[in-house]
N, CA, C and O atoms as a Tinker XYZ file with bonds, in Angstrom:
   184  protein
     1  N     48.079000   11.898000  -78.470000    73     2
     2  CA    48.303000   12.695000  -77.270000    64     1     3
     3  C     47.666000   14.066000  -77.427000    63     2     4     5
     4  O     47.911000   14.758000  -78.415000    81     3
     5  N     46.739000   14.513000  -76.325000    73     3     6
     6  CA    46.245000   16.173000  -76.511000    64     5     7
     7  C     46.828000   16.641000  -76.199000    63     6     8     9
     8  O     47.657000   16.077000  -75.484000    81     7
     9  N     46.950000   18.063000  -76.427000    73     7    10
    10  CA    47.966000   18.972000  -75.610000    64     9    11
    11  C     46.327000   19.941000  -75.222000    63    10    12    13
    12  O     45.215000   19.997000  -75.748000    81    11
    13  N     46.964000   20.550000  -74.078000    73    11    14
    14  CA    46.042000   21.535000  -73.815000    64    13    15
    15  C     46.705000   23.068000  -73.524000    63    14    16    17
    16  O     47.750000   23.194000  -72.886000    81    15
    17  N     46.014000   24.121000  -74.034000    73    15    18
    18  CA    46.890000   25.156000  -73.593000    64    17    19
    19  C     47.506000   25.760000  -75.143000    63    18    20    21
    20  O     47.176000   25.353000  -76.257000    81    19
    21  N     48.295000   26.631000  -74.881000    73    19    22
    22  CA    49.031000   26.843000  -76.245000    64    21    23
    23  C     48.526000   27.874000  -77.417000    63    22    24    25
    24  O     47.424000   27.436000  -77.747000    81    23
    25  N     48.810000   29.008000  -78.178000    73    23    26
    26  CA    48.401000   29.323000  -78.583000    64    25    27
    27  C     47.120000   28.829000  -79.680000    63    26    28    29
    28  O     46.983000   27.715000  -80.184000    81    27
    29  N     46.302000   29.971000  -79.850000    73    27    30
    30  CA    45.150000   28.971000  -80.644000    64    29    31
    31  C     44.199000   28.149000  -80.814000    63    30    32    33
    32  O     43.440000   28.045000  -81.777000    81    31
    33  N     44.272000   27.248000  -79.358000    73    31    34
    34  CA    43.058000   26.749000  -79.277000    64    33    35
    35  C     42.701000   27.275000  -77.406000    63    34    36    37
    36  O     42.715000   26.711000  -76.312000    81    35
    37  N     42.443000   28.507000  -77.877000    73    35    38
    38  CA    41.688000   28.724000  -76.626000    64    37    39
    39  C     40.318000   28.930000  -76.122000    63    38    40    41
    40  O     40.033000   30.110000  -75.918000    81    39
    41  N     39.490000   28.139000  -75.897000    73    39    42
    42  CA    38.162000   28.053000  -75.874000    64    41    43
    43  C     37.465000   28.529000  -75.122000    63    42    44    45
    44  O     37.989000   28.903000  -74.073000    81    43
    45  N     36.003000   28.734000  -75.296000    73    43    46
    46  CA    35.140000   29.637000  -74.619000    64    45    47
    47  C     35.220000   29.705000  -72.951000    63    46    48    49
    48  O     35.256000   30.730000  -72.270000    81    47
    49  N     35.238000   28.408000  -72.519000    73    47    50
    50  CA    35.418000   28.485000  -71.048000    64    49    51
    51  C     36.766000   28.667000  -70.784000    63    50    52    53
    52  O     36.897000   28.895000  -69.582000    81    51
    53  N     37.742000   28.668000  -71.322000    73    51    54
    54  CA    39.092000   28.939000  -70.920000    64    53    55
    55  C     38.935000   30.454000  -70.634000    63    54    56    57
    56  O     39.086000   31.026000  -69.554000    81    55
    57  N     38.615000   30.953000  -71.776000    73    55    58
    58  CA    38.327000   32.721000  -71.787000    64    57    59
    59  C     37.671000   32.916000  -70.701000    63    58    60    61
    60  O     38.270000   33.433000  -69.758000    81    59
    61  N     36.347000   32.569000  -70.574000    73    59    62
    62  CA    35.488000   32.789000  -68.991000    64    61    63
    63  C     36.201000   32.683000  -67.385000    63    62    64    65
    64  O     36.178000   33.374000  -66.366000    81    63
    65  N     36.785000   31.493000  -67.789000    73    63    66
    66  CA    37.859000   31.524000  -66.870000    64    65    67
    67  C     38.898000   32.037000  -66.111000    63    66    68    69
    68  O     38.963000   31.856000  -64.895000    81    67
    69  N     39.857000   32.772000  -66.857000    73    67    70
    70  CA    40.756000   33.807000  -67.201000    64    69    71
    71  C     40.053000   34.651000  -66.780000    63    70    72    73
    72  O     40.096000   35.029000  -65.609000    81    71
    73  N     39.313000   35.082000  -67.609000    73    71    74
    74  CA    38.383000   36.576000  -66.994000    64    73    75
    75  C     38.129000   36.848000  -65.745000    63    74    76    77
    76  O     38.394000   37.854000  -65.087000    81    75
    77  N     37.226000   35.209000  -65.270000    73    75    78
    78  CA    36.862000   35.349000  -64.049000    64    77    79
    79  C     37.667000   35.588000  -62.905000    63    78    80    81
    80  O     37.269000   36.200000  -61.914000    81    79
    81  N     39.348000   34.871000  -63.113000    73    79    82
    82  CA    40.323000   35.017000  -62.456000    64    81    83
    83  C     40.415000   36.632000  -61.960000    63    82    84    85
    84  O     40.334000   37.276000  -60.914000    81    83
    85  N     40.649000   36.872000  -63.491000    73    83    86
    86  CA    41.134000   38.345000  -63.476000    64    85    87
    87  C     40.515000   39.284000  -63.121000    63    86    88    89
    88  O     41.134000   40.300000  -62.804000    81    87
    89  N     39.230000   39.254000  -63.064000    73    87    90
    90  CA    38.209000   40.160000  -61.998000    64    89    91
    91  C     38.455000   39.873000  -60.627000    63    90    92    93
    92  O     38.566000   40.706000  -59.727000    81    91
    93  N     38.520000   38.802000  -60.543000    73    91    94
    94  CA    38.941000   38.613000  -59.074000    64    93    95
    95  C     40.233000   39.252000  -58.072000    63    94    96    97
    96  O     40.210000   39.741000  -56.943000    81    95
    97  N     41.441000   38.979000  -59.129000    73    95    98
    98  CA    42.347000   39.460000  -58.794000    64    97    99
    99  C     42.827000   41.150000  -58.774000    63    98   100   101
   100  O     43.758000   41.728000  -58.213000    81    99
   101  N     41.815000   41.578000  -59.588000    73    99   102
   102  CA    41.269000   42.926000  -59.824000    64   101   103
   103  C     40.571000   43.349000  -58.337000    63   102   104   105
   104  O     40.999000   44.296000  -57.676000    81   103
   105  N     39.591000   42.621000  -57.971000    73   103   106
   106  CA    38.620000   43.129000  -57.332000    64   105   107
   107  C     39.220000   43.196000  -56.003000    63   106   108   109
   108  O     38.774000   43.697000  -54.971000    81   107
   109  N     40.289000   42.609000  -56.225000    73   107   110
   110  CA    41.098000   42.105000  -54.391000    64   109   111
   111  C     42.650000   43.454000  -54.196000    63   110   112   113
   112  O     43.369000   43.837000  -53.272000    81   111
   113  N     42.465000   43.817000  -56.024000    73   111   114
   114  CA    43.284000   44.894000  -55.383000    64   113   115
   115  C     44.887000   44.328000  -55.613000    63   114   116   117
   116  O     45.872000   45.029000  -55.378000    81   115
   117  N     44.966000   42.583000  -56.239000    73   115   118
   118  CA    46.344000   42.749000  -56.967000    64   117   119
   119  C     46.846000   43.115000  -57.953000    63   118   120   121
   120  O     48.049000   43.268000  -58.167000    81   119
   121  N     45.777000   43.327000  -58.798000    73   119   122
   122  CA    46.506000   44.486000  -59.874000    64   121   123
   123  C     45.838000   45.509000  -60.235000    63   122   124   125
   124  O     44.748000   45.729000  -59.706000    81   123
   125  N     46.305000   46.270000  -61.123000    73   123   126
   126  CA    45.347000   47.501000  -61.317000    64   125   127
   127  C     44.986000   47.956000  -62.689000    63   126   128   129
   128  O     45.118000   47.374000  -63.765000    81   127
   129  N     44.601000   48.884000  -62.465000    73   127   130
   130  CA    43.723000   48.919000  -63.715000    64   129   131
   131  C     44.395000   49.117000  -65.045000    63   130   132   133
   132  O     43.831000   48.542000  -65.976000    81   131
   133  N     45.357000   49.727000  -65.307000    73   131   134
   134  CA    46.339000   49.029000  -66.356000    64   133   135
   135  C     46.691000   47.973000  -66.930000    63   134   136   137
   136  O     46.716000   47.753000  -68.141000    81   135
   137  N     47.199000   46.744000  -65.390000    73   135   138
   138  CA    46.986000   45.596000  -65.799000    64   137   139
   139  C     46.465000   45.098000  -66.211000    63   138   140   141
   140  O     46.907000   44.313000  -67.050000    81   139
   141  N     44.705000   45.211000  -65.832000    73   139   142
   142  CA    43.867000   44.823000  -66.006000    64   141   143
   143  C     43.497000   44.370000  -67.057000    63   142   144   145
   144  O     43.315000   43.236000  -67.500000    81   143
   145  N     43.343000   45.921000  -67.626000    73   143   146
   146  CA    43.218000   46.290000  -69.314000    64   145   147
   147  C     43.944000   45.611000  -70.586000    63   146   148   149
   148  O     43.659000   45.180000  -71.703000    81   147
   149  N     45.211000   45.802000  -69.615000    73   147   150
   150  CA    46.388000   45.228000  -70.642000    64   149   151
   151  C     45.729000   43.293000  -71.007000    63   150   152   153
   152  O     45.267000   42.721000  -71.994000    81   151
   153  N     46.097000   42.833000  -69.363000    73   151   154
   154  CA    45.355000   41.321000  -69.390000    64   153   155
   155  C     43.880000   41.285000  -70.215000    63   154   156   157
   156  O     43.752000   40.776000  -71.328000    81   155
   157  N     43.132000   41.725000  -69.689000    73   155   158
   158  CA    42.057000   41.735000  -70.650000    64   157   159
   159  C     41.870000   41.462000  -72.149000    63   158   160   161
   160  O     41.591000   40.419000  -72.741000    81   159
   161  N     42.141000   42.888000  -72.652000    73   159   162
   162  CA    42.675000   42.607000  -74.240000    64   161   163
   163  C     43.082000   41.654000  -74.765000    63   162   164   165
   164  O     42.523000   41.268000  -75.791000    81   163
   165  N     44.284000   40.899000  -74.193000    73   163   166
   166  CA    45.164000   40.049000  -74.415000    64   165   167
   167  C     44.393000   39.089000  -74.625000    63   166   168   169
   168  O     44.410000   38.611000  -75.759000    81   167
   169  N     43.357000   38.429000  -73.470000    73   167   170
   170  CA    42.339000   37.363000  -73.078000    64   169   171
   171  C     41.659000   37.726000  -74.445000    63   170   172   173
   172  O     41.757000   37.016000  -75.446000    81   171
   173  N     41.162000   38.564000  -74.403000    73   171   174
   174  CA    39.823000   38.742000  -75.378000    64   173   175
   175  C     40.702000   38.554000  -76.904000    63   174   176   177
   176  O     39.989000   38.009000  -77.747000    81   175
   177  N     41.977000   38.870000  -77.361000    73   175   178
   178  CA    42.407000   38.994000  -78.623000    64   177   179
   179  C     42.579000   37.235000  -78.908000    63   178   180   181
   180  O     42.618000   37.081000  -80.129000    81   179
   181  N     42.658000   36.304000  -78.410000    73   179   182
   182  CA    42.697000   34.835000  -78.941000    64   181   183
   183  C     41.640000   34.215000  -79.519000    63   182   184
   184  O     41.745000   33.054000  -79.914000    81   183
């Protein structure tokens, strides 16, 4: 059985993904730039 998700195996397009979300949701003005940052990091530290 795979699991998907989960700490640790988070892979290149997952990251791209995420990101891409998160610019988006950035760019539309639901969160801000704190969040952003905060989310970001987070994305980028796995």
């Amino acid at each position: 059985m795979h699991s998907h998700g989960g700490e640790g195996n988070f892979s290149a397009d997952d990251m791209k993904n995420a990101l891409g979300i998160l610019n988006e949701r950035y760019a539309r003005g639901e969160i801000g730039k704190e969040e952003y940052l905060s989310i970001k990091n987070e994305i980028l530290s796995k």
